[in-house]
C-alpha positions in Angstrom: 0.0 0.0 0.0 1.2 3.5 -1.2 1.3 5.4 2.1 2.8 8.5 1.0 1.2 12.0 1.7 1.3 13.3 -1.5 -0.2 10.1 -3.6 -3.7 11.0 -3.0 -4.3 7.5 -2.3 -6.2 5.9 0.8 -4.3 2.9 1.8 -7.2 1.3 3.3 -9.6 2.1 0.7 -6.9 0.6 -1.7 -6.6 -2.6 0.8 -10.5 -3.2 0.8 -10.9 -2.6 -3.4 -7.6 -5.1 -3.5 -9.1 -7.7 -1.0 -12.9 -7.2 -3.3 -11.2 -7.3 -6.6 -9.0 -11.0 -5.3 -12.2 -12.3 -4.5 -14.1 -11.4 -7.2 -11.0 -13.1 -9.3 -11.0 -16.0 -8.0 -12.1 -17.4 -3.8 -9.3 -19.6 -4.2 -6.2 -17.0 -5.5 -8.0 -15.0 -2.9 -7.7 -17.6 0.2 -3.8 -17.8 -0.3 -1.3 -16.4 1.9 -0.6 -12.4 1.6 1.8 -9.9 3.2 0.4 -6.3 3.4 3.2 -4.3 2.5 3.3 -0.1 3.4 5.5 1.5 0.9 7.3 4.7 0.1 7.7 4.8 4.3 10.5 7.5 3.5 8.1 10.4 2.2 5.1 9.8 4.3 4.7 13.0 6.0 2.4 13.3 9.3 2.0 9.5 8.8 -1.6 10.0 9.0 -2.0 7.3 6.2 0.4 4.9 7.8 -1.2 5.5 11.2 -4.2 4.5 10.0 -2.9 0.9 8.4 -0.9 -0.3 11.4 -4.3 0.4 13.2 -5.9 -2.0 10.5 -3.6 -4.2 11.1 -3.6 -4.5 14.9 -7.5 -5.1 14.9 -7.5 -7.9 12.2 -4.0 -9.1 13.6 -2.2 -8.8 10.1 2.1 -8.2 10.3 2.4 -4.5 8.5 5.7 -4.6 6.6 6.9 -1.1 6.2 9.4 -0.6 3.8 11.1 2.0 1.5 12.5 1.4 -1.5 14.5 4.9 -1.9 16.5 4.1 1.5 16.3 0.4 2.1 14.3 0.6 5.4 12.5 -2.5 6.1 13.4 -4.6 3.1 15.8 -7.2 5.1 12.7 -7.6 6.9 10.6 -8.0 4.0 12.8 -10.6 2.2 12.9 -12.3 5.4 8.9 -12.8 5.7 8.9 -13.6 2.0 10.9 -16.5 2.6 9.2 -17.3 5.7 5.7 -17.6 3.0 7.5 -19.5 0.7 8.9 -22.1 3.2 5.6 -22.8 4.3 4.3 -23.7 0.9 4.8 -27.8 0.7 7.9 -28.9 -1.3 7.5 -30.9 -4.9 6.1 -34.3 -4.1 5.2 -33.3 -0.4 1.5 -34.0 0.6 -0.4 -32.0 3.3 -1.6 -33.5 5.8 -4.7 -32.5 7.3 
């Protein structure tokens, strides 16, 4: 999510027309696992935007990665929870049990 000041957007406007348009996609690509990304963290002002997604994510209980692409903040974090995904998804030939 584009938290910058100066974008215009809202970030949780864009999260719930993201979630809709997955869903209307497809329940299934929908269902999969997602990280929920805050971007351009370096130019985000009062933070009024970002505020507002961390709060989001609190009350649904979602990890907020906050990251900047200009500076680097937060993407060693990022790659980290990425990998984290991936290692959960079961290996070639693996079943799931359950």
């Amino acid at each position: 999510m584009d938290v910058a000041e100066f974008s215009g957007r809202d970030p949780l406007e864009d999260y719930g027309v993201i979630l809709n348009e997955l869903e209307s996609f497809s329940p299934v690509v929908a269902a999969k696992p997602m990280l929920l990304v805050a971007s351009r963290i370096d130019v985000v002002g009062e933070g009024d935007r970002l505020i507002r997604l961390r709060e989001l994510c609190a009350e649904r209980g979602l990890p907020l990665h906050e990251i900047s692409s200009v500076t680097g903040e937060g993407l060693a974090n990022l790659k980290e929870a990425i990998w984290a995904k991936l290692e959960q998804i079961p290996k070639s030939g693996e079943r799931e049990i359950g």
